[in-house]
C-alpha positions as CSV (number, residue, x, y, z in Angstrom):
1,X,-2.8,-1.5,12.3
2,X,-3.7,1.3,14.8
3,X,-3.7,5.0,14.2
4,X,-1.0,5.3,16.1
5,X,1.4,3.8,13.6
6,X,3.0,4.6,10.2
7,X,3.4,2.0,7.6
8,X,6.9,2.2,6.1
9,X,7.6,-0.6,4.1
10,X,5.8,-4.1,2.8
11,X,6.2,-6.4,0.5
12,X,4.4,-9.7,-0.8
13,X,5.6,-12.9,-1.5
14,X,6.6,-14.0,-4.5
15,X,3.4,-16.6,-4.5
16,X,1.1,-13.8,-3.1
17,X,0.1,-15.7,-0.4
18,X,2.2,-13.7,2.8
19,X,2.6,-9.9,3.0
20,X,5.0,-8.8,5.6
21,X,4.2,-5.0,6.8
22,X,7.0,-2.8,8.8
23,X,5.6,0.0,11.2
24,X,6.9,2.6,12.8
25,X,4.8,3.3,16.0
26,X,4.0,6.5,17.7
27,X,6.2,6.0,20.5
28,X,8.9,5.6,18.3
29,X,9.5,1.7,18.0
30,X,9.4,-0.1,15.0
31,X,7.7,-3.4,14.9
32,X,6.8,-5.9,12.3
33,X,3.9,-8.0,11.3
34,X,3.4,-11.5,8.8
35,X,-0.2,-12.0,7.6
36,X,-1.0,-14.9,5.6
37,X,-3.7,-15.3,3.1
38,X,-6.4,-17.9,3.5
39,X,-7.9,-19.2,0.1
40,X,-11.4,-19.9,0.4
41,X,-12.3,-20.0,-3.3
42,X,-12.7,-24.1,-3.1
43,X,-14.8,-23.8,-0.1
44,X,-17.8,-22.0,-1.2
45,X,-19.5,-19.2,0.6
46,X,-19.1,-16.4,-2.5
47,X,-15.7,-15.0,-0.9
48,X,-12.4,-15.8,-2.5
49,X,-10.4,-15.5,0.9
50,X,-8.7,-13.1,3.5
51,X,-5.6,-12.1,5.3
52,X,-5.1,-13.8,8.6
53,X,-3.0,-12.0,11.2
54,X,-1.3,-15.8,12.2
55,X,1.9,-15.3,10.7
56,X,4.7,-13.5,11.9
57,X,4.6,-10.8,14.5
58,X,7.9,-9.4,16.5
59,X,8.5,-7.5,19.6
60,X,9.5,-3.8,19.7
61,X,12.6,-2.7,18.2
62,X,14.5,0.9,19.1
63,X,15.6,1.3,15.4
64,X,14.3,0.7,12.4
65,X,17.6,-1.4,11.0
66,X,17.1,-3.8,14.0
67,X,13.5,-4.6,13.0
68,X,14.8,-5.0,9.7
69,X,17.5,-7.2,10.5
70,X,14.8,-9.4,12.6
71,X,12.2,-9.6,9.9
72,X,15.4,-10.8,7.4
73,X,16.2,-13.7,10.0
74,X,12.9,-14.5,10.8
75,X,11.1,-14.9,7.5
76,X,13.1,-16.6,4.5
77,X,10.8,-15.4,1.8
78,X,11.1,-11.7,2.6
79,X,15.1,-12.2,2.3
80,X,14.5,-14.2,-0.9
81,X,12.3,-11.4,-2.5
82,X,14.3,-8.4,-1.5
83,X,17.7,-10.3,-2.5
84,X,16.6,-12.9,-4.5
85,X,17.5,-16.8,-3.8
86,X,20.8,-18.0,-3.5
């Protein structure tokens, strides 16, 4: 994230392993963004792991319900932990 944005919202899975992170930019966008965590604990090293930016990202939305609405569609855990499964 840049200083040109404004965190509004995120959440993590319910496994703790993808964190999904809502922006609002300085322009006055709204864009989204998936990072998954990478477990290193089994390979060595003396790190336990990090967040990888290779999940998710979208494109630019005008309001902030429409990048809502995307993030929703586009990743099934974040509808399942906000609505729970059906």
């Amino acid at each position: 994230m840049s200083c040109d944005e404004v965190i509004l919202e995120t959440s993590l899975s319910a496994d703790g392993l993808k964190q999904w992170t809502l922006v609002r930019r300085l322009d006055g966008f709204f864009t989204h963004s998936e990072e998954v965590y990478v477990d290193l604990r089994d390979c060595g090293g003396g790190i336990d792991g990090y967040w990888s930016s290779r999940g998710y990202h979208s494109g630019l939305f005008d309001t902030l319900q429409a990048a809502k609405d995307d993030a929703l569609g586009a990743l099934p855990w974040l509808s399942e932990q906000i609505f729970g499964s059906h």
